[in-house]
C-alpha positions in Angstrom: 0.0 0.0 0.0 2.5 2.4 -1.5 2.5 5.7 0.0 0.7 4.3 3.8 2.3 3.2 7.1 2.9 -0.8 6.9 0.2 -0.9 9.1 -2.6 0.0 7.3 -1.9 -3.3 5.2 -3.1 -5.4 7.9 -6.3 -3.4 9.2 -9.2 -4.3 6.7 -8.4 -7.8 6.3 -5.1 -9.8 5.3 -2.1 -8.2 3.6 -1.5 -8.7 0.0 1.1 -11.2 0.8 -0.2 -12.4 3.6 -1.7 -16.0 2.2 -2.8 -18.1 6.0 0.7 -20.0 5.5 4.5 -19.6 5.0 6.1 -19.3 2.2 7.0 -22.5 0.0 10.2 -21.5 -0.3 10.8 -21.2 3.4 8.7 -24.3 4.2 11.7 -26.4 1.8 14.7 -24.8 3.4 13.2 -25.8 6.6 11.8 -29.4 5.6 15.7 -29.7 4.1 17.7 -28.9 7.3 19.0 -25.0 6.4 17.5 -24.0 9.7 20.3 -23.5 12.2 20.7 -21.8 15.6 18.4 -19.0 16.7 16.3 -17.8 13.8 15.5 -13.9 13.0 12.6 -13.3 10.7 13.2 -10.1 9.3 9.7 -8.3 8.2 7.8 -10.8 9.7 4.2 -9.8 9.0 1.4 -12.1 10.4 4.3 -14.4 11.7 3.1 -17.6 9.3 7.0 -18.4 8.1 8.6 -17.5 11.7 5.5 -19.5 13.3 5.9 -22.3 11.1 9.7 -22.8 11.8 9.3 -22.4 15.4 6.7 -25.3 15.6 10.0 -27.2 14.4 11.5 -26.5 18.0 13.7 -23.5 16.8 14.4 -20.1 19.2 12.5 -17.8 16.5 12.3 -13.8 16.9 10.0 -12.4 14.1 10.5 -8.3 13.6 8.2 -5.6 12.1 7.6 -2.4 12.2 3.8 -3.1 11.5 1.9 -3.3 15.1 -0.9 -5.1 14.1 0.9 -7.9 12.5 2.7 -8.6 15.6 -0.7 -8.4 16.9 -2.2 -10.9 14.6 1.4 -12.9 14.9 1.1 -13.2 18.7 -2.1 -14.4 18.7 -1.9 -17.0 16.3 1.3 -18.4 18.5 -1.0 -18.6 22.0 -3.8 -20.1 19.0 -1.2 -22.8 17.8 0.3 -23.4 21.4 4.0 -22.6 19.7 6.3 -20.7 21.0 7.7 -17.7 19.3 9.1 -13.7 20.3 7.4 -10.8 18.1 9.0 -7.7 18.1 8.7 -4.1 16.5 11.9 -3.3 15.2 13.4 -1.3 12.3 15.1 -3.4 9.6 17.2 -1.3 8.7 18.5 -0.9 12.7 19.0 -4.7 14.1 22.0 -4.0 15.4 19.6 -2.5 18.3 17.9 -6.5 19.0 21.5 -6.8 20.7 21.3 -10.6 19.7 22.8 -12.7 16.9 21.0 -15.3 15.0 22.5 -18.6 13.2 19.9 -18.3 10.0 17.6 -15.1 9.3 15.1 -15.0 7.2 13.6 -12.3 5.2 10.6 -13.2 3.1 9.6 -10.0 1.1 11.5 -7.4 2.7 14.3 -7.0 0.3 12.2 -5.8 -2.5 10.4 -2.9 -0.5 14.1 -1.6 -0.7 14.8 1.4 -2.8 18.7 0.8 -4.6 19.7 3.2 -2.4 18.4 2.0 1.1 19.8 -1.7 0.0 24.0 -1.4 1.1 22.4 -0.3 4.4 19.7 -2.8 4.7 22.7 -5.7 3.9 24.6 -4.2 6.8 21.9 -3.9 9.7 21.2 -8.1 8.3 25.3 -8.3 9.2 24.9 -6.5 12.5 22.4 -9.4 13.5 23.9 -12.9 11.9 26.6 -14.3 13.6 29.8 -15.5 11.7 28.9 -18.3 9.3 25.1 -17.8 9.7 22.9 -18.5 7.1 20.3 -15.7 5.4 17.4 -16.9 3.1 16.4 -13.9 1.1 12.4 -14.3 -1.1 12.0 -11.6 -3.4 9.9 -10.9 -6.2 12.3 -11.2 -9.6 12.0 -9.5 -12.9 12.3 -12.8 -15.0 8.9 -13.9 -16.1 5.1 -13.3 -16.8 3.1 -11.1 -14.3 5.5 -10.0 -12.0 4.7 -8.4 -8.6 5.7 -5.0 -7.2 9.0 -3.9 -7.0 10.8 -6.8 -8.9 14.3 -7.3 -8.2 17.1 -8.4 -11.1 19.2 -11.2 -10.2 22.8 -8.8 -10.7 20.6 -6.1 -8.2 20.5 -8.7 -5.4 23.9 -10.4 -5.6 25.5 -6.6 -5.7 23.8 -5.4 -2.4 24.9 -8.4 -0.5 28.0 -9.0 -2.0 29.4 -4.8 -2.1 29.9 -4.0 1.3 32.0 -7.7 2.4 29.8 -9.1 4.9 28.2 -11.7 2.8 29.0 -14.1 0.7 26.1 -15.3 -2.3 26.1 -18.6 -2.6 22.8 -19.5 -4.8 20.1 -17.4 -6.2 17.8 -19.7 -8.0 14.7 -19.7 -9.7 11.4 -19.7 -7.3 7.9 -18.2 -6.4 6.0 -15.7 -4.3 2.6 -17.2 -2.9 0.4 -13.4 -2.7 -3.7 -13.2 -2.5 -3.5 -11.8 -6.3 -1.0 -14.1 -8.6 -3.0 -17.3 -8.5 -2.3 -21.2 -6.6 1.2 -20.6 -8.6 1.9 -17.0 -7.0 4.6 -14.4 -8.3 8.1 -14.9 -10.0 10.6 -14.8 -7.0 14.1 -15.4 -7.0 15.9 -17.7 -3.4 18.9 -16.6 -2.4 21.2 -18.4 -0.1 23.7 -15.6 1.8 26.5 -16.7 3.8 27.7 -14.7 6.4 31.3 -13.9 6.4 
C-alpha cells in the first residue's frame, strides 16, 4: 500500500502477501535442514513463516515495524500453542535487538528496498547474523510473466549483498512468491542463499 504506514496493510483484512501459511520457499529450506541456531525473521508480518519454523522446535524472533501484524502474529502463537518472540523493530537498525542469530530470514522485505536503502539494509542483516550464519532472502524477480511490485534483477540482489563484504552469495535460484493476487502458482521470486562472512 505504497505511500501508507505498513500498518494499514493489515487493518481491513489480510495483507497482500499475507496467504494463511508460510512461504513455499521457506517451508523447503526448513523441511531440508537449512534451519540453524536462533532464527530472525526479518519483516515478519502475520508471523506464518517465523510461526511455522518455530513449531519445528527452533528459538525464533520475528520483527516488524507493523503493530498489528505482531498483533495478529502473537495471537496466532498462544492459538497454535508454539512458542515464538514478536517484536517491532526497524530493519534497517538490528544492530539495536542486541542478539545474533545462526539463520535469518527475510521473506519479502528485500524488495520494499529502494537501490539506495539496499547497502544499508545488507549491513543492519550483518549486524544481526553471527559468523557463518545463514540468510534466506524471497523476493519478487524480474524474469517472467506477471510479476509483482518492485521486482528485483538477479545482478541487483547479488551486488547489495555481496558490495559491502559481509556476505557471501552462494545461490540465487529460480522460485515463487505465494500473494492473495497471482494465482495457486503465485509471483516470480528469486531464493537466495547468503552466507555470512
Amino acid at each position: 500500500m505504497t505511500g501508507l504506514p505498513w500498518d494499514a496493510s493489515y487493518q481491513d483484512g489480510p495483507a497482500p502477501w499475507d496467504v494463511g501459511g508460510p512461504q513455499p520457499a521457506i517451508a523447503r529450506v526448513a523441511a531440508e535442514g537449512g534451519i540453524a541456531g536462533a532464527v530472525l525473521d526479518v519483516g515478519c508480518g502475520s508471523g506464518e513463516n517465523a510461526l511455522h519454523v518455530a513449531a519445528l522446535g527452533f528459538s525464533v524472533l520475528g520483527v516488524d515495524v507493523a503493530e498489528t501484524a505482531l498483533a495478529i502474529a502473537r495471537e496466532q502463537a498462544v492459538a497454535r500453542g508454539i512458542e515464538a518472540e514478536f517484536a517491532v523493530a526497524d530493519a534497517f537498525h538490528l544492530e539495536r535487538l542486541g542478539r545474533r542469530f545462526g539463520t535469518v530470514l527475510d521473506s519479502g522485505m528485500f524488495h520494499t528496498c529502494d537501490s539506495d536503502e539496499r547497502p544499508g539494509y545488507a549491513a543492519s542483516l550483518a549486524a544481526a547474523a553471527e559468523r557463518g550464519a545463514t540468510l534466506y532472502v524471497l523476493c519478487f524477480s524480474d524474469i517472467g510473466p506477471d510479476p509483482g511490485p518492485h521486482p528485483v534483477g538477479r545482478d541487483e540482489l547479488r551486488g547489495a549483498f555481496e558490495a559491502g563484504g559481509q556476505w557471501n552469495v552462494v545461490a540465487i535460484e529460480p522460485d515463487r512468491v505465494l500473494t492473495r493476487f497471482h494465482g495457486d502458482d503465485g509471483a516470480p521470486a528469486w531464493f537466495a542463499t547468503i552466507e555470512r562472512i
